[in-house]
C-alpha positions in Angstrom: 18.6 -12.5 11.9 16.9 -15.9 13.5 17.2 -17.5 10.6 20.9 -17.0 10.1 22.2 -17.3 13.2 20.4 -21.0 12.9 21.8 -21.6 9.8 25.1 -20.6 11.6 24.7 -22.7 14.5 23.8 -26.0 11.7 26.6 -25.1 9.6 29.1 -27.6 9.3 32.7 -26.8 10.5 35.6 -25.4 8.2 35.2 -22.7 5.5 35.2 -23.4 1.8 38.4 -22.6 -0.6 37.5 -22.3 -4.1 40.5 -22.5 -6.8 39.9 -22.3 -10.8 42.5 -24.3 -12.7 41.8 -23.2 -16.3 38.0 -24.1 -16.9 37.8 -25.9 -14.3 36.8 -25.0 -10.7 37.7 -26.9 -8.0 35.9 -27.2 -4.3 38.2 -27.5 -0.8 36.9 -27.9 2.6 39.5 -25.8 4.7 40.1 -26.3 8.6 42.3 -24.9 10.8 44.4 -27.1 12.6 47.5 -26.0 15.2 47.6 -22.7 13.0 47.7 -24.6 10.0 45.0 -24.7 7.1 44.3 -27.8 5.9 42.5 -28.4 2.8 40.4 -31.6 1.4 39.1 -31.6 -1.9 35.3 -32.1 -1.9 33.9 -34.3 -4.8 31.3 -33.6 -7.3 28.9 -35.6 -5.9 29.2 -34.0 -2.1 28.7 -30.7 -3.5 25.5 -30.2 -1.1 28.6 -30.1 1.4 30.3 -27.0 -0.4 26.9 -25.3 -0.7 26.5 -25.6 2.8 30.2 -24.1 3.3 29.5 -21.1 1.2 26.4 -20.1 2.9 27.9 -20.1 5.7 30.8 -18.1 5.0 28.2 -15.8 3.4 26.5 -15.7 6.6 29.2 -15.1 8.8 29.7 -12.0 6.5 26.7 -10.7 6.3 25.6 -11.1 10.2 28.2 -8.6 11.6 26.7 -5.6 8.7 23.2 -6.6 9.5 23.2 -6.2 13.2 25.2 -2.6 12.3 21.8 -1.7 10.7 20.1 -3.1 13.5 21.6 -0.7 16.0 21.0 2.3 13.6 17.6 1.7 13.0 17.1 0.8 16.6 18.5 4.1 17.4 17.0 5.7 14.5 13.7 4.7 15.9 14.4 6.3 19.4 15.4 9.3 18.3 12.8 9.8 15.6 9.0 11.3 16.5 7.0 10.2 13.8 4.1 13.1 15.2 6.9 15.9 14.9 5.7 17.5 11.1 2.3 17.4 11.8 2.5 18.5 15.6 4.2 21.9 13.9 1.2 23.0 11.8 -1.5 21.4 14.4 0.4 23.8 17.3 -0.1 27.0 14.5 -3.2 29.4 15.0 -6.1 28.9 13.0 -5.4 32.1 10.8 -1.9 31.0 10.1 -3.0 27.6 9.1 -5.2 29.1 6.7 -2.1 30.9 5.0 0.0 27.7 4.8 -0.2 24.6 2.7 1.0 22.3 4.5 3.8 19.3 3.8 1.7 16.8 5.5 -1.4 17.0 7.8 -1.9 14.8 10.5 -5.4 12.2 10.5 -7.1 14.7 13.0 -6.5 17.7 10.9 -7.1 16.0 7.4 -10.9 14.9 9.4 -11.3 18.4 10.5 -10.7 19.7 7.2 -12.8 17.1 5.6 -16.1 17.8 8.3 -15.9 21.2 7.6 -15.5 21.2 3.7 -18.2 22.7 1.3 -18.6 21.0 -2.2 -20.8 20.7 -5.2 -21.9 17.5 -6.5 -22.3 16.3 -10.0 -24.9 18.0 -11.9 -25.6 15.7 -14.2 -28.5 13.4 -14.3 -30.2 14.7 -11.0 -33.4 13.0 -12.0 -31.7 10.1 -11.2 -30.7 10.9 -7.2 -33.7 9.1 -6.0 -32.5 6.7 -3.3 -31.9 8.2 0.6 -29.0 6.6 2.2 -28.9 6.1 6.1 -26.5 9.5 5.8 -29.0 11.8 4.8 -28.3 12.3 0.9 -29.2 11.3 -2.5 -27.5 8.7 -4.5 -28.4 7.3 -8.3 -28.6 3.6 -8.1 -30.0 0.6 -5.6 -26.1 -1.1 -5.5 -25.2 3.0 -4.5 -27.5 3.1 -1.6 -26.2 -0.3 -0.4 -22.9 0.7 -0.4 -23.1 4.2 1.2 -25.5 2.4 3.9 -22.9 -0.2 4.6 -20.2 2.4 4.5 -22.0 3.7 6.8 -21.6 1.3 9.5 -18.2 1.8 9.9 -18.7 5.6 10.7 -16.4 5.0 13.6 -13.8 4.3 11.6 -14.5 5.2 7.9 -16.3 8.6 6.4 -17.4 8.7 3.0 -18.5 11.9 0.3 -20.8 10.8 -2.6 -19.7 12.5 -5.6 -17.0 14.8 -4.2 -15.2 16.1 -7.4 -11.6 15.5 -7.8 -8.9 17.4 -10.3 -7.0 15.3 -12.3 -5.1 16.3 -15.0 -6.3 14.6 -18.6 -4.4 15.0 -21.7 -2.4 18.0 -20.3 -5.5 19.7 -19.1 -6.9 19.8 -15.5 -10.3 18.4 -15.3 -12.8 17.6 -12.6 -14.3 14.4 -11.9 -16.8 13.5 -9.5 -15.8 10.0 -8.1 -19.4 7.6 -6.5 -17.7 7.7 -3.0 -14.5 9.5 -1.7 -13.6 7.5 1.6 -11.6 8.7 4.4 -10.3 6.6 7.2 -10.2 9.1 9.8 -7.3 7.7 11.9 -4.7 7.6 8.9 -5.6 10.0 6.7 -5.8 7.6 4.0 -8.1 8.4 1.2 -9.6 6.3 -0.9 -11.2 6.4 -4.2 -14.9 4.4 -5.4 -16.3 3.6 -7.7 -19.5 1.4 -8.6 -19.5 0.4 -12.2 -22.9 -0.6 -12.5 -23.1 -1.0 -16.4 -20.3 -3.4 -17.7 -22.3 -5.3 -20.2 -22.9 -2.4 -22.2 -19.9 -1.2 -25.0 -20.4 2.9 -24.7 -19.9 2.4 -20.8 -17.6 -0.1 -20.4 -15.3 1.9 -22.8 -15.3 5.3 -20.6 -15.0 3.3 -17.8 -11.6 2.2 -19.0 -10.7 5.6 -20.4 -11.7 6.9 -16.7 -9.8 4.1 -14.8 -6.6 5.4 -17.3 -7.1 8.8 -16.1 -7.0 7.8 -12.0 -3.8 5.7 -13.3 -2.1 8.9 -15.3 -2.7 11.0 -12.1 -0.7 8.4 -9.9 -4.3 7.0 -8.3 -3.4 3.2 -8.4 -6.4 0.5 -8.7 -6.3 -1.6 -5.9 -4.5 0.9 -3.0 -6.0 4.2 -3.7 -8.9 3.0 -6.0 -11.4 0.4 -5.5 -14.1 -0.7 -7.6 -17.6 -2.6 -7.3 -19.3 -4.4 -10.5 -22.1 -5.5 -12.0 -24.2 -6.4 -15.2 -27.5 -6.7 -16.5 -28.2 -10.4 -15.0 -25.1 -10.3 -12.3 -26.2 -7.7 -9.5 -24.0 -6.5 -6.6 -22.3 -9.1 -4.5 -22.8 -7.3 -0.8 -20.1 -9.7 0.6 -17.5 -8.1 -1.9 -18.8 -4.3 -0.9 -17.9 -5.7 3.0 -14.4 -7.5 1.6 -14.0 -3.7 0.2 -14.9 -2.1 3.4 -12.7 -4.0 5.9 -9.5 -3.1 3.2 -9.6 0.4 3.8 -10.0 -0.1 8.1 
C-alpha cells in the first residue's frame, strides 16, 4: 500500500483515454476542465507518459479493494485466536486425550508426546553403534556423533531421535524406515527429517539413496523444508560449518 499510494502521489495529472481505430490504437491524455473532458493525443515517442497514466488509473482502482482487504484481515486478525484448536484438546483429561486423535496438537503437547514416546531403533548393523554422543546413545559413524553432539547444543531449542522409524507408504505398501535424526523444535512443533549420507562415491549407495530420497518425496516429505541432508565421500569429509548452517534452519 506504500508503494502505491507514492506512485499515486508522483503520478502525473489527467487520466488516460484509449481508442482503437481499426488496427490501430491510439493514446489521449484526458483532463477535466470546468466539467468538460479534454483530450490531447499523446505521441509515440511520449509513450512513457501514457504508461505512467495507466498505472495510475490502475492504481486508483486497485487502492480502494485493497484497503477493503486490509480492514478484513485487520479484523480477521482480532477476532481470530490462533491457540483456540489446540487449547480444546490441551483443556481435555488425560484419558480422553488418549481416545482422540487429534486435528492438530499444540508445540507443548507434540514435546510431551515426543518425551514420553517409546521406540525401537534399527536393528540392522548394531556392530556398527560404536560412537557415544553427549546424549547418552549409540550412533554408527564419526560425522553421526558430530552431528547429534552439535544437535545437542541447541537442546533449548531443538530435540533430536536417532533412528526413530517412520511409516511411509512405498509402492502402495506401508513400510518403515528409520531416518539418522528425527528433529523436533519444541516451540513449533515442526519436525524435521535427517539424514547423513556418508557414502556418495560409492554406486550401490548412492543409488538407494535416491530411491530413498523418492520415497520421503512420494509421502509429501519435501527436501529442503521437511528433509535435510549432510554429505560426504571417501576423500571429502563432513563440513561442521554446513551441519551448524543446518541447525540454525530448523531454530
Amino acid at each position: 500500500m506504500k508503494v502505491i499510494n507514492q506512485e499515486l502521489e508522483n503520478a502525473p495529472s489527467g487520466s488516460l483515454k484509449i481508442q482503437r481505430r481499426g488496427n490501430k490504437i491510439y493514446y489521449y491524455h484526458q483532463v477535466k476542465r470546468e466539467g468538460t473532458y479534454v483530450k490531447k493525443y499523446i505521441e509515440q515517442k511520449n509513450k512513457g507518459f501514457a504508461i505512467a497514466l495507466a498505472k495510475k488509473g490502475y492504481y486508483e482502482k486497485v487502492k480502494p479493494l485493497l484497503e477493503k482487504e486490509l480492514d478484513a484481515l485487520e479484523a480477521f486478525e482480532k477476532s481470530y485466536d490462533e491457540n483456540m484448536v489446540n487449547d480444546l484438546y490441551d483443556s481435555m483429561i488425560e484419558a480422553r486425550k488418549q481416545m482422540v486423535d487429534p486435528v492438530r496438537m499444540s508445540a507443548g503437547e507434540i514435546l510431551k508426546k515426543w518425551e514420553t514416546e517409546v521406540y525401537e531403533m534399527n536393528h540392522n548393523y548394531q556392530e556398527n553403534l560404536i560412537y557415544r554422543t553427549d546424549h547418552g546413545e549409540n550412533v554408527r559413524s564419526k560425522s553421526e556423533l558430530i552431528i547429534a553432539n552439535m544437535l545437542n547444543r541447541y537442546s533449548e531449542h531443538l530435540r533430536y531421535k536417532y533412528e526413530r522409524p517412520l511409516e511411509l507408504t512405498i509402492y502402495g505398501e506401508k513400510r518403515i524406515i528409520h531416518p539418522d535424526f528425527t528433529v523436533l523444535n519444541i516451540h513449533t512443533g515442526k519436525m524435521t527429517y535427517w539424514e547423513h549420507v556418508g557414502m556418495m562415491d560409492e554406486p550401490n549407495y548412492a543409488s538407494g539413496f535416491v530411491r530413498k530420497v523418492n520415497s520421503y518425496m512420494e509421502n509429501g516429505i519435501v527436501p529442503g523444508k521437511d528433509l535435510l541432508f549432510t554429505f560426504e565421500t571417501s576423500d571429502c569429509p563432513i563440513n561442521t560449518q554446513n551441519v551448524l548452517v543446518l541447525i540454525e534452519s530448523m531454530l
